[in-house]
C-alpha positions in Angstrom: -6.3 19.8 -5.8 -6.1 23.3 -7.0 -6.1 24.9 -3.4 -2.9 22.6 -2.9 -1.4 23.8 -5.8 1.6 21.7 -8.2 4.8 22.3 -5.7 5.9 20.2 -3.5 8.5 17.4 -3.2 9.0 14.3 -5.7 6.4 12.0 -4.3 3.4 15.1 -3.4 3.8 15.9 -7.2 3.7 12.3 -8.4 1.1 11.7 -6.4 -0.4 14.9 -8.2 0.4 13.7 -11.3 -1.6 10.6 -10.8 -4.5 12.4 -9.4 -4.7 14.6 -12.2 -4.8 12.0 -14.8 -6.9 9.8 -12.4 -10.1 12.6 -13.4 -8.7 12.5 -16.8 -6.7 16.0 -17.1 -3.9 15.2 -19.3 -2.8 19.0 -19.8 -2.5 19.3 -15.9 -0.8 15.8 -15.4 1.7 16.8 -17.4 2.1 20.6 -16.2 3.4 19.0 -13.2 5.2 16.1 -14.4 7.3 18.5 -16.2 7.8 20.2 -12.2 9.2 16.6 -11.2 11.7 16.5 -14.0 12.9 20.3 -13.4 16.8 20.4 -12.9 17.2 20.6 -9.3 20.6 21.7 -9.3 23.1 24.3 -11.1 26.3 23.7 -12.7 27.5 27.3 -12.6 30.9 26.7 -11.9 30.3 23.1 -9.8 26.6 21.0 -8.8 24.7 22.7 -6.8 21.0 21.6 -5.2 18.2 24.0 -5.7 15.2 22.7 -4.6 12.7 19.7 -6.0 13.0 18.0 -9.1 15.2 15.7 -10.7 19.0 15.4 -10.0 21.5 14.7 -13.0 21.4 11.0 -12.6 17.3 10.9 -13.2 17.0 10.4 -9.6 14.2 12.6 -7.8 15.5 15.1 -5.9 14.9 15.3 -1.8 18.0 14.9 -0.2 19.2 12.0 -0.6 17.0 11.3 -2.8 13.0 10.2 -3.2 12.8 7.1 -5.0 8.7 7.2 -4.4 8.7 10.0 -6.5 10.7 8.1 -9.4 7.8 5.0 -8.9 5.1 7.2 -8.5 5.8 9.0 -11.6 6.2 6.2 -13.9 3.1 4.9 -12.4 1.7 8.4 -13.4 2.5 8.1 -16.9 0.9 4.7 -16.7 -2.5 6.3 -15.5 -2.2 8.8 -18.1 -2.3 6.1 -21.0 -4.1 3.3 -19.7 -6.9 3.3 -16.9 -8.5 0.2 -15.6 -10.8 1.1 -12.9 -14.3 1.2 -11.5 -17.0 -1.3 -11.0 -15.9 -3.9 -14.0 -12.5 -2.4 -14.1 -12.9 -1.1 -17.5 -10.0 -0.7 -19.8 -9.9 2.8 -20.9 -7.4 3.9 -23.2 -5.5 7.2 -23.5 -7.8 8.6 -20.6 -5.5 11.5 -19.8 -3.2 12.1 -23.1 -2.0 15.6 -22.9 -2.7 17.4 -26.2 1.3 18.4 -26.3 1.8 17.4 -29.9 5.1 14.9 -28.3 2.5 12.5 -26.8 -0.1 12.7 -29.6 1.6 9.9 -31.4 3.3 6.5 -29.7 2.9 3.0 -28.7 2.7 1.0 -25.8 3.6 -2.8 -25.0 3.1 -5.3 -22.3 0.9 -3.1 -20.4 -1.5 -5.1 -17.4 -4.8 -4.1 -16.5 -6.3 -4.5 -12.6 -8.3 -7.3 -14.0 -6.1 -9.8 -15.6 -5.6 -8.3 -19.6 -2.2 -7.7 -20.7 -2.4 -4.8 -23.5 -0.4 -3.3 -26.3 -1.6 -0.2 -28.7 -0.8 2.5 -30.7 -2.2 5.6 -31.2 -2.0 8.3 -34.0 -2.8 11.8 -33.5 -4.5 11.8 -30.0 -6.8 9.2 -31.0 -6.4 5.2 -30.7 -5.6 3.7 -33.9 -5.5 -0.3 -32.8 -5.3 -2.5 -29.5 -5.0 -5.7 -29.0 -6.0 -7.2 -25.1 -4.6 -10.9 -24.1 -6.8 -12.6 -21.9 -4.7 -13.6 -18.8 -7.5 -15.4 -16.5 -10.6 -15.7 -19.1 -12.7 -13.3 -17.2 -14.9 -10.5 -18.9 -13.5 -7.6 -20.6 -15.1 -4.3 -19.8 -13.9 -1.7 -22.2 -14.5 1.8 -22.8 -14.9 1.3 -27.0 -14.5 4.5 -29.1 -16.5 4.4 -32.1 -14.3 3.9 -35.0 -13.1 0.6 -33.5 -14.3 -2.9 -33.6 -13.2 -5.9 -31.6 -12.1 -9.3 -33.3 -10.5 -12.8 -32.2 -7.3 -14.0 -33.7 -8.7 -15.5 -36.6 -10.5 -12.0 -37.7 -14.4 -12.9 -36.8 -15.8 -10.2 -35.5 -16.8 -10.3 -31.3 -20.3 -9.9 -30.3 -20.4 -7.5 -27.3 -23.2 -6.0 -25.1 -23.5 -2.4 -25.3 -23.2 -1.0 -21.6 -23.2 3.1 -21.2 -21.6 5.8 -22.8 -19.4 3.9 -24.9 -18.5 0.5 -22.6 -18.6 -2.5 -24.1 -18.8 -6.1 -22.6 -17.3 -9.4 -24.0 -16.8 -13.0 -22.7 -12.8 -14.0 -22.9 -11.0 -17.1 -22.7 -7.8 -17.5 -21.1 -4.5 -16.9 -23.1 -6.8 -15.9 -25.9 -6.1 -12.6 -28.0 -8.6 -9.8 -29.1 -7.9 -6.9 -31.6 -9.5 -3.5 -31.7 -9.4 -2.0 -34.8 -11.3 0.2 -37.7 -13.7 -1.8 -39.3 
């Protein structure tokens, strides 16, 4: 990824984007997401196009215009926050958060996983401060736990989990059923 280097049109750098917070490089995700949302035009004295980026309107520039690279840069910042891949698809939260002090606090709603968990959360300086994961099909919830957390149902009992690797937890869930992670 480095030999290709951060240019390119909208959708190469979303697609970069992704990649880099795919391996979990938040600092370089966002070096080129900032690329993609570049001015690519001039107003000195009327509009003028200069070259990749974002035109006025938000749209991604590429004459007319690249609407991949609008998608695939949403679904960048996406990647960045929330991961749900692998073997178990496990839910990994703020895999790639760039240590730019705008996105060390914030919140997400609504959120779906690739294995049927709809999630919101919030985190507070860098760090998750609470989650809570709705069970959409009652299958098992593989997620990557960090250490400060717990996970309880929604009458505050604590969940048994198994302990996996580095961090993963394993829980049974039952369909349209919420669980919390938060500081014990």
């Amino acid at each position: 990824m480095i030999r290709r280097g951060d240019e390119g049109t909208g959708w190469s750098r979303a697609w970069k984007v992704n990649f880099w917070a795919r391996i979990e490089n938040g600092d370089h995700a966002l070096k080129v997401l900032k690329g993609l949302l570049e001015p690519a035009f001039t107003m000195d004295g009327g509009y003028k196009m200069i070259g990749p980026g974002t035109y006025p309107n938000l749209f991604c520039a590429h004459p007319p215009f690249q609407i991949d690279g609008n998608f695939g840069a949403t679904a960048a910042i996406a990647e960045m926050l929330l991961q749900s891949s692998g073997d178990n698809y496990v839910i990994r939260f703020l895999p790639a958060l760039p240590s730019d002090k705008d996105w060390q606090n914030g919140s997400i709603t609504g959120m779906l996983t690739r294995n049927g968990f709809e999630v919101n959360f919030d985190w507070s300086n860098g760090q998750l401060k609470n989650a809570t994961i709705i069970s959409e099909d009652g299958k098992d919830c593989f997620v990557d736990l960090p250490p400060w957390l717990q996970i309880y149902n929604a009458v505050g009992k604590k969940i048994n989990f198994k302990k996996l690797r580095n961090g993963i937890v394993h829980f049974p869930t039952e369909k349209g059923n919420k669980y919390f992670l938060k500081s014990f």
